[in-house]
BABA-378162 format. One record per residue (C-alpha): residue number from 1; x, y, z; residue in three letters. Coordinates in steps of 0.02 Angstrom, whole numbers, plus 50000, padded with zeros to 5 digits. Layout:
N
<rec NUM <X Y Z> 'ALA'> ...
END
This chain:
407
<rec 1 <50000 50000 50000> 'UNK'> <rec 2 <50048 50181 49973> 'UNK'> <rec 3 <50021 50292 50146> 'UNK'> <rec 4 <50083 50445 50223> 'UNK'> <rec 5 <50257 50463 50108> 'UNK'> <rec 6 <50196 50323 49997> 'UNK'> <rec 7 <50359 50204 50004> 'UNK'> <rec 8 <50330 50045 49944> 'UNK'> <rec 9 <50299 49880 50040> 'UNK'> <rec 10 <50287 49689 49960> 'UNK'> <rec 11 <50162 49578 50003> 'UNK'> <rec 12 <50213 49534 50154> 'UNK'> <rec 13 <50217 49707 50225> 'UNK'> <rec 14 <50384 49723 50261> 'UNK'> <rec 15 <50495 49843 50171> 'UNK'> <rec 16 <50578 49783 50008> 'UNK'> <rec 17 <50729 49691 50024> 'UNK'> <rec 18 <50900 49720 49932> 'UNK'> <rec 19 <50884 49615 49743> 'UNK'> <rec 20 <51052 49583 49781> 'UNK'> <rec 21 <51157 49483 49912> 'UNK'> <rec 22 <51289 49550 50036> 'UNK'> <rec 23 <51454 49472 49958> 'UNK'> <rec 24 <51555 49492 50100> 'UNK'> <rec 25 <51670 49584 50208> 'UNK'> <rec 26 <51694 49747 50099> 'UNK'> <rec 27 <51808 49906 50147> 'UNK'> <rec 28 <51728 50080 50207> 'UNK'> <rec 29 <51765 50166 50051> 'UNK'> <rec 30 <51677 50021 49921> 'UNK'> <rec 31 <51460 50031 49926> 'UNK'> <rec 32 <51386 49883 49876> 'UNK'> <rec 33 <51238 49972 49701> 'UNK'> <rec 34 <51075 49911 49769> 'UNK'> <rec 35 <50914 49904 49661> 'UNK'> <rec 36 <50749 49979 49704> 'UNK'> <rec 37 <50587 49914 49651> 'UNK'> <rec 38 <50491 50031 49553> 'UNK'> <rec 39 <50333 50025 49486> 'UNK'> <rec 40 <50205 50076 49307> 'UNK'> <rec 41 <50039 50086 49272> 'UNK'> <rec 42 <50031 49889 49222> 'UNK'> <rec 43 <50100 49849 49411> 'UNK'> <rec 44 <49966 49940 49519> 'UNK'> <rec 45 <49786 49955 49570> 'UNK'> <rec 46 <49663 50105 49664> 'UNK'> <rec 47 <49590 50027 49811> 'UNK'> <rec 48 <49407 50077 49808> 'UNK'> <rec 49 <49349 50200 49958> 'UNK'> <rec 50 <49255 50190 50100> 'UNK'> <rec 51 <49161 50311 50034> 'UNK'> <rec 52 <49067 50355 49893> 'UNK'> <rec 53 <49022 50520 49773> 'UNK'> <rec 54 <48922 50527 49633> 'UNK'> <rec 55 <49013 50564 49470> 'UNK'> <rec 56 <48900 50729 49415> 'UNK'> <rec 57 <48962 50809 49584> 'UNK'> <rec 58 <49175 50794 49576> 'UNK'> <rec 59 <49267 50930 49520> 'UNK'> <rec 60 <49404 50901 49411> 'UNK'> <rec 61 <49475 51096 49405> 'UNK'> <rec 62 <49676 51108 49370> 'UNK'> <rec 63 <49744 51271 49428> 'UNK'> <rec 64 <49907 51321 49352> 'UNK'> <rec 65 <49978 51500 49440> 'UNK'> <rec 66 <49815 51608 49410> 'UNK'> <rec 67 <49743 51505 49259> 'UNK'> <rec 68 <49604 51384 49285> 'UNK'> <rec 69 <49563 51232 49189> 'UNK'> <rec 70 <49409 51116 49193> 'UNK'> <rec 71 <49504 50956 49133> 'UNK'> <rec 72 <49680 50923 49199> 'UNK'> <rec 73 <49733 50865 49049> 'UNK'> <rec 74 <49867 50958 48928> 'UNK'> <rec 75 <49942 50904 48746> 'UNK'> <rec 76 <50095 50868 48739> 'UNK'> <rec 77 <50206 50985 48614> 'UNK'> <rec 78 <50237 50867 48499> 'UNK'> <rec 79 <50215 50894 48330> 'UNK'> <rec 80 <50081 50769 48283> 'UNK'> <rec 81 <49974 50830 48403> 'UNK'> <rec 82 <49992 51011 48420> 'UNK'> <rec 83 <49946 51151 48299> 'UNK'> <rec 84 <49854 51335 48325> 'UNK'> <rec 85 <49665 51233 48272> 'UNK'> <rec 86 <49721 51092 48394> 'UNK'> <rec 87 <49746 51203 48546> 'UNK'> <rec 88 <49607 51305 48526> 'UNK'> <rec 89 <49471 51142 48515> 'UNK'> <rec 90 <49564 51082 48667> 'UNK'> <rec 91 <49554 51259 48775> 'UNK'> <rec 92 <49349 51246 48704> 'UNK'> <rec 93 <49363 51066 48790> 'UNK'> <rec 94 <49440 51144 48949> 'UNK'> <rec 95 <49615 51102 48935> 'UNK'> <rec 96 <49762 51157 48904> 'UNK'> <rec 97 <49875 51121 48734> 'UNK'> <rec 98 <50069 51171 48708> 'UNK'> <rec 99 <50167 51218 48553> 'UNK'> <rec 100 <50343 51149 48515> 'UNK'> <rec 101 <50417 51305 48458> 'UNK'> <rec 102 <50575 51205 48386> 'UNK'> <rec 103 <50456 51109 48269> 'UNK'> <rec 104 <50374 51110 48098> 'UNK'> <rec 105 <50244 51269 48162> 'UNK'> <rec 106 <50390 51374 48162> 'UNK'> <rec 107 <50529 51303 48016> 'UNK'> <rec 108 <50363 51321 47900> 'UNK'> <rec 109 <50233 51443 47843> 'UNK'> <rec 110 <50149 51313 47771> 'UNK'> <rec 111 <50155 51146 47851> 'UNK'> <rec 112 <50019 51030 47784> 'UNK'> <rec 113 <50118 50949 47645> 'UNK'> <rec 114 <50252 50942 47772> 'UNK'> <rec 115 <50125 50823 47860> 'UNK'> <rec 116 <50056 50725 47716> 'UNK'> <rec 117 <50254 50691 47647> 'UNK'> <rec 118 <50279 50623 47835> 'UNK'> <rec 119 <50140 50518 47847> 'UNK'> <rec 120 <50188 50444 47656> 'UNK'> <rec 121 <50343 50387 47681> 'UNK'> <rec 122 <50391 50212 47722> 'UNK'> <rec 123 <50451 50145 47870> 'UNK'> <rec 124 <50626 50124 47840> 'UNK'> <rec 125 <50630 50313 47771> 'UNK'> <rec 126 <50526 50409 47905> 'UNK'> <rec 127 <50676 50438 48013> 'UNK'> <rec 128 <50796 50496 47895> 'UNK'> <rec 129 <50655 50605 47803> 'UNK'> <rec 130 <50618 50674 47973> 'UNK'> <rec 131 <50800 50735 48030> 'UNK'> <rec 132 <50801 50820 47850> 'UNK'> <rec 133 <50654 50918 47863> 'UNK'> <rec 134 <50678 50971 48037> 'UNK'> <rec 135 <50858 51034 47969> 'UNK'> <rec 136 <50770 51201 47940> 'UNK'> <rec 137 <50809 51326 48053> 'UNK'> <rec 138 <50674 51424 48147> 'UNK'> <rec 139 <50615 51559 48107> 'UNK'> <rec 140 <50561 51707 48234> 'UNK'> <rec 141 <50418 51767 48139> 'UNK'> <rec 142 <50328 51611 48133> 'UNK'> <rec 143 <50341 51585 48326> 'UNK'> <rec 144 <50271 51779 48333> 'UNK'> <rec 145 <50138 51706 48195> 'UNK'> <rec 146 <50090 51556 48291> 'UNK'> <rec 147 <50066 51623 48466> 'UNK'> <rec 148 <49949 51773 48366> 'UNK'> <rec 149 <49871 51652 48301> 'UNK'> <rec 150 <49815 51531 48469> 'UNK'> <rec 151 <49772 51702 48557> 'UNK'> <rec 152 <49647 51768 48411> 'UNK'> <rec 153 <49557 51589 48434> 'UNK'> <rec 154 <49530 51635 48625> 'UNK'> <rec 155 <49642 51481 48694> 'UNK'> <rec 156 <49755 51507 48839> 'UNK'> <rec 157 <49906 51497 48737> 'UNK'> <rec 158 <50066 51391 48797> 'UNK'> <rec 159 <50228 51364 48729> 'UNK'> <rec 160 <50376 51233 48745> 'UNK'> <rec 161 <50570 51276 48720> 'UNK'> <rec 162 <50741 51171 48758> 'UNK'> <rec 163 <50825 51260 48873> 'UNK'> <rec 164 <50949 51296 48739> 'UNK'> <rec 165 <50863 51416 48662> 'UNK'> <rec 166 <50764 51496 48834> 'UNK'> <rec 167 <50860 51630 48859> 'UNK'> <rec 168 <50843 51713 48642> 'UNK'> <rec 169 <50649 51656 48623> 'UNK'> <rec 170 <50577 51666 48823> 'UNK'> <rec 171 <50574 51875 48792> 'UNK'> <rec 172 <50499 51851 48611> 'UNK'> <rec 173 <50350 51753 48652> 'UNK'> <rec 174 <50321 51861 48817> 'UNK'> <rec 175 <50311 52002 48680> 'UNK'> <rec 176 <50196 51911 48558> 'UNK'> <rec 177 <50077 51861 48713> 'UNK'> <rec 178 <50099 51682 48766> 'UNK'> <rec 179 <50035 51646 48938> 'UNK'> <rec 180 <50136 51497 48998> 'UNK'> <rec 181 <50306 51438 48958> 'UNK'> <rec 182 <50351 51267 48959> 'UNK'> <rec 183 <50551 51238 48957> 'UNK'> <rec 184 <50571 51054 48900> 'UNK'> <rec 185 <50698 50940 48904> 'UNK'> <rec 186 <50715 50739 48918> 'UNK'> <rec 187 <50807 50774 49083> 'UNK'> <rec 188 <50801 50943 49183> 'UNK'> <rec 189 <50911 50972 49345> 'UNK'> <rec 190 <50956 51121 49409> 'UNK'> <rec 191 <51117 51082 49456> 'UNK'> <rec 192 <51197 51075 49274> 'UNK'> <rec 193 <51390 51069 49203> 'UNK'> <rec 194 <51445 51112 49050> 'UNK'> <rec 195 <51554 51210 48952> 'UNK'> <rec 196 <51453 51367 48931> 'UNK'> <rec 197 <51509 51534 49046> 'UNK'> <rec 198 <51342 51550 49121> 'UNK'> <rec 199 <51202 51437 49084> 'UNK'> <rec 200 <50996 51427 49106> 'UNK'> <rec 201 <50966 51490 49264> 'UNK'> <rec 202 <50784 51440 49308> 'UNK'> <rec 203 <50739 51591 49455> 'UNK'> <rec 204 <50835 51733 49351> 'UNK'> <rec 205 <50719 51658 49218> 'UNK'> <rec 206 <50553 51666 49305> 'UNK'> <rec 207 <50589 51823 49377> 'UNK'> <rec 208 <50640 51920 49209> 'UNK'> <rec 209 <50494 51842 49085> 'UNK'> <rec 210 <50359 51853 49223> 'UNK'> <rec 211 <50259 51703 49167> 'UNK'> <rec 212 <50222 51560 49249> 'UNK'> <rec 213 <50341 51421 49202> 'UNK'> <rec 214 <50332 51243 49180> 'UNK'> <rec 215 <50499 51136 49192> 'UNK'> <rec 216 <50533 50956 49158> 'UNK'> <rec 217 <50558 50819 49162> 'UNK'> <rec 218 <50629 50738 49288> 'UNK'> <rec 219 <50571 50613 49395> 'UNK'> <rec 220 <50679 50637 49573> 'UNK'> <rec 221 <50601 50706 49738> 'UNK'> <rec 222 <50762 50811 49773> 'UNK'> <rec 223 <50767 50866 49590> 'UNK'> <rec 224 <50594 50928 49597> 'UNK'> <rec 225 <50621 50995 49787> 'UNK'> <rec 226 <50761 51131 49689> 'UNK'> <rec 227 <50667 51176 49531> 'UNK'> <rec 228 <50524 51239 49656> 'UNK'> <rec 229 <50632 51304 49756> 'UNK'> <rec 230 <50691 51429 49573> 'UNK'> <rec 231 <50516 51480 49566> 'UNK'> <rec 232 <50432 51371 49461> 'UNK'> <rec 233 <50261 51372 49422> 'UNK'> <rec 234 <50246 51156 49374> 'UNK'> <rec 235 <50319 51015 49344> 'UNK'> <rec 236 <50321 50882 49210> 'UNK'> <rec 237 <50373 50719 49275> 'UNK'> <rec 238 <50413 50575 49165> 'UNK'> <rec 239 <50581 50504 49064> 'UNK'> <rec 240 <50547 50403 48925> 'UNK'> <rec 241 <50388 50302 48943> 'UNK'> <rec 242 <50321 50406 48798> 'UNK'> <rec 243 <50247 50285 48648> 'UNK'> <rec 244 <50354 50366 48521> 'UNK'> <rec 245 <50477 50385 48621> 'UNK'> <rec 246 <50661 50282 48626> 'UNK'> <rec 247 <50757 50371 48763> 'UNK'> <rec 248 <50732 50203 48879> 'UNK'> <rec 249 <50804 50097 48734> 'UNK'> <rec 250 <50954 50201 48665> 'UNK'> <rec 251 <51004 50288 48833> 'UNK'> <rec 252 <50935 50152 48958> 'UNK'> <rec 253 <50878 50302 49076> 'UNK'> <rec 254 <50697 50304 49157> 'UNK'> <rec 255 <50586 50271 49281> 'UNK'> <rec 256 <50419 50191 49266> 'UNK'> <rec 257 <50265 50312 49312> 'UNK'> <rec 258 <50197 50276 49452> 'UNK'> <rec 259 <50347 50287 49547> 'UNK'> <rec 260 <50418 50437 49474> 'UNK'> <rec 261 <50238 50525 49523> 'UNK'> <rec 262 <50266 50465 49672> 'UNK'> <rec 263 <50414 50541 49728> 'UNK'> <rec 264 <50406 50696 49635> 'UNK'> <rec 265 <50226 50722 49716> 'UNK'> <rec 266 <50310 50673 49902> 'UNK'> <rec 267 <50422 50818 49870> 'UNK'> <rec 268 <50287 50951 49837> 'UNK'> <rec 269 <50168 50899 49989> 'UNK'> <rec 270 <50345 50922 50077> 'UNK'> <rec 271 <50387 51059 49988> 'UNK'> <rec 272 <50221 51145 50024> 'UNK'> <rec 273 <50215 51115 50210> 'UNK'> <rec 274 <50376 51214 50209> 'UNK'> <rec 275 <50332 51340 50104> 'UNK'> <rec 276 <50133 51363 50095> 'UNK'> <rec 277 <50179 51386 49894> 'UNK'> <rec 278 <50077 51232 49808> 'UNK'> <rec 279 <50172 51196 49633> 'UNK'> <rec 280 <50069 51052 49520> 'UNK'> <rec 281 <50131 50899 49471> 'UNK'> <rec 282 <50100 50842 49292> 'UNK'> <rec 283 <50132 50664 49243> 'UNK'> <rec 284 <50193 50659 49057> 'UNK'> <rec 285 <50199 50540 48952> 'UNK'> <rec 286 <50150 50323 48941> 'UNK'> <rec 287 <49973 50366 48962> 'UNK'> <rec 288 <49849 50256 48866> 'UNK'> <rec 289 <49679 50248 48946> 'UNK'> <rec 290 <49563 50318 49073> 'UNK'> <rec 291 <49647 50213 49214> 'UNK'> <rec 292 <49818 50271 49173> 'UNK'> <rec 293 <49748 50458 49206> 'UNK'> <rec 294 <49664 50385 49368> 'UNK'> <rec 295 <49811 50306 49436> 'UNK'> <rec 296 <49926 50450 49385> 'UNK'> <rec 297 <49808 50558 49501> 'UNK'> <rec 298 <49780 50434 49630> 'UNK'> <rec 299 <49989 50436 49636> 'UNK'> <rec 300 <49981 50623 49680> 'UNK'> <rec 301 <49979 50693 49515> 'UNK'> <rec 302 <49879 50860 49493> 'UNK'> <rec 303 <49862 50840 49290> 'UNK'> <rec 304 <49911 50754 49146> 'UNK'> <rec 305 <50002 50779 48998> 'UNK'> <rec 306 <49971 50655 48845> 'UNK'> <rec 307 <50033 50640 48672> 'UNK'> <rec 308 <50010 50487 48565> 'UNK'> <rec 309 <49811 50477 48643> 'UNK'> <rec 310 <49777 50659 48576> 'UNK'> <rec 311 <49872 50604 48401> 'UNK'> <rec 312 <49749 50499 48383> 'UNK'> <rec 313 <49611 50624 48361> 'UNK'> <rec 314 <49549 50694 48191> 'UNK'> <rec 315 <49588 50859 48235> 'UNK'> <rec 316 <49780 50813 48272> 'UNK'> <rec 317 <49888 50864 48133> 'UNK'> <rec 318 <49999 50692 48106> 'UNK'> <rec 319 <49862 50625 47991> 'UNK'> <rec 320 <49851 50463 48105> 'UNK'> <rec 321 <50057 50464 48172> 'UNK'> <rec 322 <50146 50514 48282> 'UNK'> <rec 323 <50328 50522 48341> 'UNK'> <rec 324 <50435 50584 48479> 'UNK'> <rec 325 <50510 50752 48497> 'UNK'> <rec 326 <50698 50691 48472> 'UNK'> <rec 327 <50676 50590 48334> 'UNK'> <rec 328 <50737 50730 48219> 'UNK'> <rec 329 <50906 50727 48324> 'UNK'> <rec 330 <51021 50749 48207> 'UNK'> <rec 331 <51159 50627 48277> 'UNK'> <rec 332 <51050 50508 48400> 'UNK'> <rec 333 <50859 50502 48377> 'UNK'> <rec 334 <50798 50464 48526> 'UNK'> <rec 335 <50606 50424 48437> 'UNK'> <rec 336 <50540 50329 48318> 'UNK'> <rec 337 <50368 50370 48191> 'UNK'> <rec 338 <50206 50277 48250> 'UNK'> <rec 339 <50054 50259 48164> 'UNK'> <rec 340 <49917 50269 48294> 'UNK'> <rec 341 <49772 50291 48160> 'UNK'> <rec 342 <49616 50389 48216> 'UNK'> <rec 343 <49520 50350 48356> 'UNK'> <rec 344 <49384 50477 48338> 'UNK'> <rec 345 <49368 50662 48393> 'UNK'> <rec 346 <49463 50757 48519> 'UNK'> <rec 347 <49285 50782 48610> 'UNK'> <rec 348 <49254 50601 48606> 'UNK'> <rec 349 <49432 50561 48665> 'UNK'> <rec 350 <49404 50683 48808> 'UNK'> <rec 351 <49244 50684 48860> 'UNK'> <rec 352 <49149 50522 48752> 'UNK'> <rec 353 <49021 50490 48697> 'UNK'> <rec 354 <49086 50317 48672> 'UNK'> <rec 355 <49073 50152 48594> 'UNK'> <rec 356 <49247 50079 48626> 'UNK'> <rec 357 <49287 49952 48772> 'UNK'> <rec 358 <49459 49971 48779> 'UNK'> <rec 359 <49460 50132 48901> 'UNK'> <rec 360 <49549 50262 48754> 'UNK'> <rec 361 <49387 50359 48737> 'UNK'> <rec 362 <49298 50472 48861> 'UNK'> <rec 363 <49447 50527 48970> 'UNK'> <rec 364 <49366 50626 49075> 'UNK'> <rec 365 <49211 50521 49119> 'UNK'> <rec 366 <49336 50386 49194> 'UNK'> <rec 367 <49432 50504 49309> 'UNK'> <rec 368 <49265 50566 49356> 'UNK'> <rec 369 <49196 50382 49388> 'UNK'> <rec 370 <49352 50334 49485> 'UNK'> <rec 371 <49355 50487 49594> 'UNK'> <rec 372 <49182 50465 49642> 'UNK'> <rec 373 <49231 50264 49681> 'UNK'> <rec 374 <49354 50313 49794> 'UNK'> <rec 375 <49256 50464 49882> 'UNK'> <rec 376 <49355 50591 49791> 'UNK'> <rec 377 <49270 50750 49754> 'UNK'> <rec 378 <49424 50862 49707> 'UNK'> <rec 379 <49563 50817 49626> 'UNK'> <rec 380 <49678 50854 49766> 'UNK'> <rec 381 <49564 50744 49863> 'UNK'> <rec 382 <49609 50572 49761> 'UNK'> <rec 383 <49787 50607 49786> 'UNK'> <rec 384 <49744 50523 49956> 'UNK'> <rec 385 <49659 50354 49883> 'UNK'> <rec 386 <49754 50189 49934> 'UNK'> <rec 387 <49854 50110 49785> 'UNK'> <rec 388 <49902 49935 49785> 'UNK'> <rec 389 <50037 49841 49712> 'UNK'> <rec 390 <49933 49726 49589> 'UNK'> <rec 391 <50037 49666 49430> 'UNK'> <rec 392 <49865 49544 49404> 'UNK'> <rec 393 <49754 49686 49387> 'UNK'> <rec 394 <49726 49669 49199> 'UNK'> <rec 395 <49737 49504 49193> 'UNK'> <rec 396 <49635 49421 49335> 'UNK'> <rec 397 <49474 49346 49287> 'UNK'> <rec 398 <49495 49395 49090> 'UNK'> <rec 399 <49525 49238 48994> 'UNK'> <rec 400 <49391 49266 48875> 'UNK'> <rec 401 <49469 49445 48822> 'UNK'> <rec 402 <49640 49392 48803> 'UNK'> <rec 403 <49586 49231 48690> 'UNK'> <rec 404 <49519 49385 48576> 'UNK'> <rec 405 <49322 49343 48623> 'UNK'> <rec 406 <49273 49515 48687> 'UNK'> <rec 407 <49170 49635 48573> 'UNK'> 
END
């Protein structure tokens, strides 16, 4: 079970043992690397609650530094998911979409038959095509185009940099009127060496653009402890478990979800207790269904950030792909092109109605559902449900759906 700081117990209720064995007598200076279990959304359960709400009466606000959603969802800024038309459909939704600003909306004017001569070419190509056509450079009047262009729909408009490029573009899209800035890496510290004379410096940055600011990822408790303690407004928490996403594979770095929420979201209840400053967490990336969201929250998460889902909708502009946001690496890709195909609208994605079984349809419905299940009625509130460690979950009892005999 998952109480108070939500470290993890086996079965037997004891606390996990070392995977490995003492080898002997070693000297004061050697440490003997011990491995920690750590757990994804395949591995654990939400315990119902004692109590019970109905649905229709649980709030599922997301407040981010002054700006309130309804849904705490947010698109990833990838590419295949993200455009001006995308973001302001999801703001009509009630959530919250973000613009790669060192993508195709800002290399090109004109980027549909950028997106039809991705989504044509074969599989063995789609990489090599990609790192050529993201060999444009950006240019600065498209990113001025494309944040016009979000605020004339009416959508809270949010934008994504590397950190490389924070400190050139972070005054430019203050000027052209973006409202949040997301600065986006694979892994974000705060403690950083390198050969530059003075690098990103995350409070000097919140305190010169004077927006709020989102930072990730990481997935550490201390990590998370010092970028709030720069000023930030959010985090994103997740390395690698994106589904177009190869950073696990070529690097070998990450930690599975559930964990990583975990202990990022230990470090802001801590973090707030010290401070009285509340800074969300936002789970990003491996989300597939309605329980993923619900177990994300029920880990202490206060939103969600999804890609390859929202690629799937008809209003996404990857015509039915997707792919991860280092794929274009010139020297390592670090993501491969998926075809995901179209599941249906963003509105039925988010908020149904829906005919599908398989829980990737009507979002919001099953956080609402499984808040009222376990007597949540905010979303703060389901932060406190009991999660158990449950790698059956899926599997118990459904014979008949693995042998392909379900609807």
């Amino acid at each position: 079970m998952f109480r108070g700081q939500r470290r993890y117990r086996d079965g037997t209720g004891e606390p996990t043992s070392s995977l490995i064995p003492f080898l002997g007598v070693l000297s004061t200076l050697a440490q003997l690397k011990e491995l920690k279990r750590a757990y994804g959304f395949d591995d654990v359960a939400i315990a119902p609650g004692e109590i019970t709400v109905n649905p229709e009466g649980v709030n599922t606000a997301f407040t981010l530094d002054g700006h309130e959603f309804k849904i705490p969802f947010l698109a990833s800024a990838m590419d295949a998911v993200v455009n001006p038309a995308f973001a302001a459909e999801l703001h009509r939704l009630g959530g919250l979409a973000v613009l790669n600003l060192d993508g195709l909306q800002t290399r090109y004017a004109d980027t549909e038959e950028i997106y039809s001569d991705i989504a044509s070419k074969p599989r063995e190509e789609a990489t090599a095509f990609l790192q050529k056509v993201y060999s444009q450079p950006v240019r600065d009047d498209l990113i001025c185009r494309r944040v016009e262009e979000i605020k004339a729909s009416g959508a809270t408009c949010a934008v994504s940099v590397i950190p490389a490029n924070t400190k050139r573009l972070a005054p430019m899209v203050k000027e052209a009127g973006a409202e949040i800035l997301v600065v986006q890496s694979t892994v974000t510290t705060v403690k950083h060496i390198s050969k530059s004379l003075r690098g990103l410096i995350f409070s000097e940055l919140v305190e010169s653009i004077g927006l709020p600011v989102l930072v990730g990822n990481t997935v550490s408790p201390e990590v998370t402890r010092q970028l709030m303690e720069q000023g930030v407004s959010g985090i994103l928490v997740g390395v690698g478990p994106g589904a177009a996403c190869t950073s696990r594979e070529v690097l070998g770095i990450g930690v599975p979800q559930v964990t990583a929420t975990i202990q990022t979201a230990f470090a802001r209840d801590q973090y707030f207790e010290d401070t009285g400053r509340y800074v969300p967490i936002i789970t990003d990336g491996g989300i597939r269904t309605g329980g993923d969201v619900c177990k994300s929250i029920a880990a202490g998460a206060d939103a969600v950030m999804i890609g390859t889902p929202f690629a799937q909708a008809k209003e996404a502009p990857g015509l039915g792909f997707n792919w991860g946001m280092a794929t274009p690496h010139a020297s390592l890709p670090r993501g491969t092109r998926i075809e995901v195909g179209t599941n249906g609208s963003l509105e039925q994605i988010l908020l149904g109605p829906s005919s599908l079984t398989d829980g990737t349809q009507n979002l919001v419905g099953a956080l609402e559902i499984s808040m009222g299940m376990v007597g949540a009625s905010t979303v703060r509130e389901m932060h406190d449900a009991e999660m158990i460690i449950a790698p059956s979950i899926k599997t118990e009892g459904k014979i008949f759906q693995h042998a392909g005999l379900g609807s």
